[in-house]
KOLKOL-217447 format. One record per residue (C-alpha): residue number from 1; x, y, z. Coordinates in steps of 0.1 Angstrom, whole numbers. Each point is the difference from the previous one (the first is absolute). Example, Ala and Ser with C-alpha at 12.3 -4.5 7.8 and 13.67 -1.06 7.14 Angstrom:
{1 {123 -45 78}}
{2 {14 34 -7}}
***
This chain:
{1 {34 581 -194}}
{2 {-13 -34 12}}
{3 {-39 -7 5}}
{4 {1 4 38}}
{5 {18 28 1}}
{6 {-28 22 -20}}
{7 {-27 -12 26}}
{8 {-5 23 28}}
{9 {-27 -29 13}}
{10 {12 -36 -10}}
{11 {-22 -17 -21}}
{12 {-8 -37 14}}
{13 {-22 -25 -8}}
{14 {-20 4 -27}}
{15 {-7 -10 -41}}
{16 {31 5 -20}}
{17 {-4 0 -37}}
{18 {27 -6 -26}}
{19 {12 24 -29}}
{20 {22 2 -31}}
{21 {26 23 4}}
{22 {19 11 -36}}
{23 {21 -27 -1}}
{24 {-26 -24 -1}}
{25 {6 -18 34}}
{26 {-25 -3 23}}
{27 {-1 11 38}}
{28 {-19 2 24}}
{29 {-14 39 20}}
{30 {-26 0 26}}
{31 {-35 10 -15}}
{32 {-3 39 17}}
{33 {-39 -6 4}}
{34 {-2 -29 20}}
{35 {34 0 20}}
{36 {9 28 14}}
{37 {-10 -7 37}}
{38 {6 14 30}}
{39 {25 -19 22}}
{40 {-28 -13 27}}
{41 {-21 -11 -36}}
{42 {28 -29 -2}}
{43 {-15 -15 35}}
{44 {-26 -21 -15}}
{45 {29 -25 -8}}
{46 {11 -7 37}}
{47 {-24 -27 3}}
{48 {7 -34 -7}}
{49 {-11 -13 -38}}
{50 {-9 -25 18}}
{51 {-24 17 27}}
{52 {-13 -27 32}}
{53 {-27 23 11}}
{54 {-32 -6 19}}
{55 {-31 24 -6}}
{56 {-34 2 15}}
{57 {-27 17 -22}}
{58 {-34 8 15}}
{59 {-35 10 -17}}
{60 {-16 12 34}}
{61 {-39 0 1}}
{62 {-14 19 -28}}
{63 {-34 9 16}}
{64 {-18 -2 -29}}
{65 {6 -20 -36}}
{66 {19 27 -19}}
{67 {22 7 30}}
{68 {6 -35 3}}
{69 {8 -11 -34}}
{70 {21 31 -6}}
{71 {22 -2 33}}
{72 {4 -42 -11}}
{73 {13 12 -37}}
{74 {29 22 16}}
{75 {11 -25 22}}
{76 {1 -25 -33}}
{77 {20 24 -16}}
{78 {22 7 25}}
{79 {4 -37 12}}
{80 {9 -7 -36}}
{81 {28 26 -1}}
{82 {12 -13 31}}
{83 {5 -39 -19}}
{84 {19 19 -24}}
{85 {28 -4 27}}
{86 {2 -37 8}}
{87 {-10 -31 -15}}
{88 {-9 -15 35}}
{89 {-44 -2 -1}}
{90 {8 6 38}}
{91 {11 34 -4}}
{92 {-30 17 -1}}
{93 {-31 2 16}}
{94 {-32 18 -16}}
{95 {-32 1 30}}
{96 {-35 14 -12}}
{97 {-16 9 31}}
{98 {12 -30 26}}
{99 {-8 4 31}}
{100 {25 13 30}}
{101 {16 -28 9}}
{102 {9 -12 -34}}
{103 {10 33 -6}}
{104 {25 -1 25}}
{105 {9 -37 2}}
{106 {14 11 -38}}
{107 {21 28 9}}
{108 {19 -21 31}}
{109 {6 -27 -26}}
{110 {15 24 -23}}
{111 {18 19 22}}
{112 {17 -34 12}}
{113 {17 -4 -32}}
{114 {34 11 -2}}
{115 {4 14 -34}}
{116 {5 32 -21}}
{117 {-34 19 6}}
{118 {-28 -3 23}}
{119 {-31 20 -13}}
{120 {-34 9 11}}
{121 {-26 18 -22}}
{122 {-33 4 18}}
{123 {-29 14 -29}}
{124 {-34 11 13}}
{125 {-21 22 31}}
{126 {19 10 33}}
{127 {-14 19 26}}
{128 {19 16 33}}
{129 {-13 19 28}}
{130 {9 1 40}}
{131 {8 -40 1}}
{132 {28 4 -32}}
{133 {-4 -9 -36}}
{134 {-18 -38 -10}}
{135 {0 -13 -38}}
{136 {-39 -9 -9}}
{137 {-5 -40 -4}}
{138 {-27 -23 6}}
{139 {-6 -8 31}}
{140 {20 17 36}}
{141 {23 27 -23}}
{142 {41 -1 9}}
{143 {13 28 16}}
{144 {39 13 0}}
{145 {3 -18 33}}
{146 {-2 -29 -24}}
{147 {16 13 -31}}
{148 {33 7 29}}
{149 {1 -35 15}}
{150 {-2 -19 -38}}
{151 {26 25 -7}}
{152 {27 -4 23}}
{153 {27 -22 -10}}
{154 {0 2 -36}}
{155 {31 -15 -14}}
{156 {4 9 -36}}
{157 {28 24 -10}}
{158 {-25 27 -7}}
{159 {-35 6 9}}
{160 {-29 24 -16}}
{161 {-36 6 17}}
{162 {-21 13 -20}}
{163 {-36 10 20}}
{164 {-21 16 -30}}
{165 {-30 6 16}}
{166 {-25 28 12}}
{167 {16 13 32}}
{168 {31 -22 -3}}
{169 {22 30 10}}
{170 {-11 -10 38}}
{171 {30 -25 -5}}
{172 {30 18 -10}}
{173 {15 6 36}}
{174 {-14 -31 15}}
{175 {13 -28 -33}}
{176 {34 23 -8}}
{177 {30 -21 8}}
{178 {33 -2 -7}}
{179 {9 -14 -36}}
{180 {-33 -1 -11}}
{181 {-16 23 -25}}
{182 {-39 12 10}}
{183 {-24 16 -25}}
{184 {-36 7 15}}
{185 {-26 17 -30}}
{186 {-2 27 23}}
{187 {17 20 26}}
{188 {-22 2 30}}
{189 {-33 -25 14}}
{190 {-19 31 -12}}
{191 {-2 -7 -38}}
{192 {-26 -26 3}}
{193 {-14 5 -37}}
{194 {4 -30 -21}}
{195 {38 4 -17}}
{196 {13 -4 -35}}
{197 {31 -6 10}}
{198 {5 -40 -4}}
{199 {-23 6 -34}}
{200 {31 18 -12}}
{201 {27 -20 13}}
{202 {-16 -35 -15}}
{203 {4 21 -30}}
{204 {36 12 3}}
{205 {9 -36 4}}
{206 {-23 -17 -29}}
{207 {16 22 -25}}
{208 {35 16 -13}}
{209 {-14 37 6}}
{210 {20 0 35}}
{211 {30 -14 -14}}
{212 {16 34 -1}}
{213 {39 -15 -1}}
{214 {-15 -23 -29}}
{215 {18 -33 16}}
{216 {-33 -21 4}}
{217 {9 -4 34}}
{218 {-25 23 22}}
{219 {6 12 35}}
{220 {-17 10 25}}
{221 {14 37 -7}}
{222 {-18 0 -32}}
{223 {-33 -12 7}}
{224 {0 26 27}}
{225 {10 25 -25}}
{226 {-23 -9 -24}}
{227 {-28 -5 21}}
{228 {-3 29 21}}
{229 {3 22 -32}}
{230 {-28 -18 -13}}
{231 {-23 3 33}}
{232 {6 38 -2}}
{233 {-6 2 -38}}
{234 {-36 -22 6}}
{235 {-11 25 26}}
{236 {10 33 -22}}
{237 {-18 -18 -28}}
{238 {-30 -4 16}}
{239 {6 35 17}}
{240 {-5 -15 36}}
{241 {19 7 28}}
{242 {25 -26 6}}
{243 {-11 -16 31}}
{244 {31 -26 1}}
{245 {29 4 7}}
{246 {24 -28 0}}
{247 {35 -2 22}}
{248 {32 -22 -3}}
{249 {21 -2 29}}
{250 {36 -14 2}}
{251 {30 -9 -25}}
{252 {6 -22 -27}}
{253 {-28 3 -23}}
{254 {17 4 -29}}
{255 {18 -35 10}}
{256 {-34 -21 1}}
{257 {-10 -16 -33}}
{258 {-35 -8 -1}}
{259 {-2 -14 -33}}
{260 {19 -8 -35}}
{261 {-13 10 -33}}
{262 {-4 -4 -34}}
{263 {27 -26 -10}}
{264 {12 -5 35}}
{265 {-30 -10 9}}
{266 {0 -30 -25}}
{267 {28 -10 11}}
{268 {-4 -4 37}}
{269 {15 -36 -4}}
{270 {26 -1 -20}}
{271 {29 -1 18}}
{272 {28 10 -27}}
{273 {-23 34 6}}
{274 {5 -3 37}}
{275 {37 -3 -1}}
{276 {1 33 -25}}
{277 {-15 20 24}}
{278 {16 -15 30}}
{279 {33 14 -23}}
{280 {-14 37 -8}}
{281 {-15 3 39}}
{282 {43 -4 8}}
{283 {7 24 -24}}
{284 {-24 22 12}}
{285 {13 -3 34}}
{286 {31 8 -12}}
{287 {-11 32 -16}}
{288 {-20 13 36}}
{289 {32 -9 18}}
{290 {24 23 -26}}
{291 {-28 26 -3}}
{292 {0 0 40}}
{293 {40 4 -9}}
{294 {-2 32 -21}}
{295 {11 22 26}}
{296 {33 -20 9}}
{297 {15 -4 -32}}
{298 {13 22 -30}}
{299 {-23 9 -30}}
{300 {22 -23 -20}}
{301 {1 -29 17}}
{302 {-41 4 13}}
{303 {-9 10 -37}}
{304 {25 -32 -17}}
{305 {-14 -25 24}}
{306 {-35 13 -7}}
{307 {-1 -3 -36}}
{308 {17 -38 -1}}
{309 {-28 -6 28}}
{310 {-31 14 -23}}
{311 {14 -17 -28}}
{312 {1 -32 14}}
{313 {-38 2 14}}
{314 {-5 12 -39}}
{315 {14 -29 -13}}
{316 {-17 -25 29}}
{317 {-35 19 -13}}
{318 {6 -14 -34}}
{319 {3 -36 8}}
{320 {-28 6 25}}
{321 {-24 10 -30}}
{322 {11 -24 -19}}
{323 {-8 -26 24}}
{324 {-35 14 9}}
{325 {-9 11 -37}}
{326 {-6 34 8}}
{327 {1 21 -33}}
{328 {4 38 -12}}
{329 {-36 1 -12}}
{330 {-4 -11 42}}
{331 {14 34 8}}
{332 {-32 21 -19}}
{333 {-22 -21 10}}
***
């Protein structure tokens, strides 16, 4: 019996390690712990290696030294895995506390650009009451009257909003578009407490932890994951009740990659690199169209063209480690 046909979920996308079999040759099996994915996991490839993107990363006003400082360190760290992306030093722009109108001025631009993502983090103190929802700055505070006109028009393939405030659940029905992924810290103008919600997320995308398909590439699907487990787990820790929380509205998540890790990420440049994953993203593609297929065709055929499929991403996944250095020991660590 052939490899695919033993899989009741197809394997795709992940470490493979090689073996010696009896005879002495070597081959090649997919690693159980880290591959064995389920078929939306193998999403995080259907962006370009190669990702033009334009984000807009904002440190609202902090209120008070320790607010400030600590809202200005996760919009470094989310900013930085952001770069991971692109090469271009035009692709991202980090704000600590600018006023409105720079605030603003920076989203049109970005949303201008015609690329693969157009993404908008906003970090800080949001308040909402009879007049709508307005995201604390110095000076006259923007309002989602504002937030809607820098908005419209955005041109990239796919677009994220990300409004982790206090209160920022005022904007879910008012920002929600089609083709554009919203996540607000909480899910009505009503939570008003502080939030640990963009805490967590600058975490999930400093560090592997969220990388749950182990592919250093993370999406927007597992920093959710990882950081709304981690919000709950804070407040049962503390043994609070959880005053937060957070909502994601509309599709695609799992397709927006928000930043490359480990060895990807040191190779951001290189553009033998580029062109690998440029080859396993067709492959992939291949695989959700024959997956979307199953249905259609006999076991046989579905289960033969599966397994020369996986084997060639195995294969591809090879060359791709040995072109970004990534190791075994990488795997436990």
């Amino acid at each position: 019996m052939g490899l695919a046909s033993q899989m009741e979920t197809p394997l795709v996308h992940g470490r493979i390690t090689r073996v010696e079999e009896s005879n002495g040759r070597s081959s090649t099996r997919f690693g159980i712990t880290v591959c064995v994915v389920l078929i939306c996991g193998l999403a995080v490839c259907l962006t370009p290696a190669h990702a033009d993107i334009r984000a807009v990363v904002v440190a609202g006003l902090g209120g008070n030294s320790d607010y400030a400082e600590e809202f200005a360190e996760q919009a470094q760290q989310i900013g930085n895995a952001f770069s991971t992306l692109s090469q271009d030093e035009n692709a991202v722009v980090v704000l600590e506390e600018p006023s409105a109108d720079i605030f603003l001025e920076a989203i049109r631009k970005a949303a201008a650009h015609e690329g693969d993502l157009f993404a908008l983090v906003m970090i800080g103190h949001g308040s909402s009451d009879s007049r709508g929802y307005r995201f604390n700055l110095p000076g006259p505070d923007p309002t989602t009257s504002d937030l809607v006109a820098a908005l419209t028009g955005v041109r990239a393939t796919r677009q994220m909003v990300l409004v982790g405030t206090s209160s920022s659940g005022a904007v879910l029905d008012t920002l929600a578009e089609p083709g554009r992924v919203l996540v607000s810290a909480t899910r009505s103008g009503a939570e008003s407490n502080l939030v640990r919600f963009t805490r967590f997320f600058a975490e999930a995308l400093a560090g592997g932890a969220a990388d749950y398909d182990r592919n250093e590439i993370l999406t927007l699907a597992e920093a959710w994951r990882y950081t709304t487990t981690a919000v709950r787990e804070y407040y049962e820790a503390e043994s609070l009740l959880m005053p937060e929380h957070a909502e994601l509205r509309g599709d695609g998540s799992q397709l927006i990659a928000l930043a490359r890790l480990g060895s990807l990420a040191l190779v951001t440049g290189d553009p033998i690199v580029s062109e690998l994953l440029d080859q396993r993203l067709e492959l992939e593609t291949e695989f959700a169209v024959l997956t979307a297929r199953k249905d259609t065709m006999s076991r046989t055929r579905y289960y033969d063209e599966l397994e020369t499929l996986l084997l060639k991403i195995a294969r591809l996944q090879l060359v791709i480690d040995e072109a970004t250095g990534w190791s075994e020991s990488d795997a436990e660590s």
